[in-house]
C-alpha positions in Angstrom: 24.0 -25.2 -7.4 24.8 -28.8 -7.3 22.1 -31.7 -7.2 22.1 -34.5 -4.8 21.4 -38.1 -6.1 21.6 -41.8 -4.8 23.0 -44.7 -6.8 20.3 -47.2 -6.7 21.2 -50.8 -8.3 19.8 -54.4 -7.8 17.5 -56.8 -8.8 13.5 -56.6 -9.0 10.4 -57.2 -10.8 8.8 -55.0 -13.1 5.9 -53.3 -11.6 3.4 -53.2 -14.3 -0.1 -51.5 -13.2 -1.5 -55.0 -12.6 0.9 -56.0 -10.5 0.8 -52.0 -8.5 -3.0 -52.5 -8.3 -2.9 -56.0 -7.1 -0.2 -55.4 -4.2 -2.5 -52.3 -3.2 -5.4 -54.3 -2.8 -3.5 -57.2 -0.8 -2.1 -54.5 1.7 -5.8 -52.5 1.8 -7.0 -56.2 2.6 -4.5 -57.6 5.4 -3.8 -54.1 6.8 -6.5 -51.6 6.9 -5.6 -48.1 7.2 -1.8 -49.1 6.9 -1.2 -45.9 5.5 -1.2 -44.1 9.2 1.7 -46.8 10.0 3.6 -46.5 6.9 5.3 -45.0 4.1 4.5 -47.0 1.4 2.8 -50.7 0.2 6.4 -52.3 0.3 7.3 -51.1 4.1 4.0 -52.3 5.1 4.3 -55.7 3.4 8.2 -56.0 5.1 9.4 -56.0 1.7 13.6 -54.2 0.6 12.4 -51.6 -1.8 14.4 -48.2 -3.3 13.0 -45.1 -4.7 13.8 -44.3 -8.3 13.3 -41.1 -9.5 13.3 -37.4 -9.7 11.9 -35.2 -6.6 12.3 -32.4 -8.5 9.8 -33.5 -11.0 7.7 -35.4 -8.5 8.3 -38.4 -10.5 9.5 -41.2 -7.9 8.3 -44.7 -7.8 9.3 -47.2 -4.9 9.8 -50.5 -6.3 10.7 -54.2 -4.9 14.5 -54.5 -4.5 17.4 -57.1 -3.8 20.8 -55.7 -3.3 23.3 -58.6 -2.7 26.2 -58.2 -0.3 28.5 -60.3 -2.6 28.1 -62.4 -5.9 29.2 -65.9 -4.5 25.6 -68.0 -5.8 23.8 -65.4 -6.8 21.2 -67.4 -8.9 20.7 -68.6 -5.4 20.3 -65.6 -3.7 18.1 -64.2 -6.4 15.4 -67.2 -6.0 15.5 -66.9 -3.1 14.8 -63.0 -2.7 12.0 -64.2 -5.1 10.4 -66.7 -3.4 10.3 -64.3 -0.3 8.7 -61.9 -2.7 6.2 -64.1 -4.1 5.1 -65.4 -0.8 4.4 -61.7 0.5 2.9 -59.8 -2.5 1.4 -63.1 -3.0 2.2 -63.5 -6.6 3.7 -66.5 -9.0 6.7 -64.4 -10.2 9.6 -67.2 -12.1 13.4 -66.2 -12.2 12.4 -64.5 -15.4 10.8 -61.7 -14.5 13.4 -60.4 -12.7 15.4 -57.9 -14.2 18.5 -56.1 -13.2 18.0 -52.1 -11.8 20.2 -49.4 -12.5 18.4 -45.9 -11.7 19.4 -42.2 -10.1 17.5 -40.8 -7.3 17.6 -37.3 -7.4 16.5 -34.9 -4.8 
């Protein structure tokens, strides 16, 4: 029996329960009832996200995500991916806070 995974890497923001509590309230706020339109806070907000995680165990998260298509100006890319971020979550996230994501999905 073999188990199926995805590859997920990129670059995000750590999702602390502040920041999780304070995106949930921003998407209750600017779209009520969302959750009949939508999978999750991040497909509702139009923001890239993957799933990290084991279905087996029930213990996925989806989190905010930036996959570049190549490496040419990255820092550029990145701040930019940020300040897209920060304008729809609504947040005052720096270059920082971003950290680099390597996880499994596994189904």
């Amino acid at each position: 029996m073999g188990v199926d995974y995805t590859p997920v890497a990129g670059f995000s923001k750590k999702m602390t329960d502040e920041v999780k509590i304070h995106i949930s309230e921003l998407v209750d706020e600017k779209l009520p009832g969302w959750e009949n339109n939508y999978d999750n806070i991040f497909e509702a907000l139009k923001i890239g996200y993957s799933e990290i995680g084991s279905s087996y165990t029930g213990s996925t998260e989806c989190i905010p995500m930036f996959v570049p298509e190549f490496a040419i100006d990255l820092d550029y890319q990145i701040d930019a991916w940020l300040k897209e971020l920060n304008e729809k979550m609504e947040t005052t996230f720096d270059i920082e806070d971003v950290i680099f994501v390597k996880e499994l999905r596994t189904s």
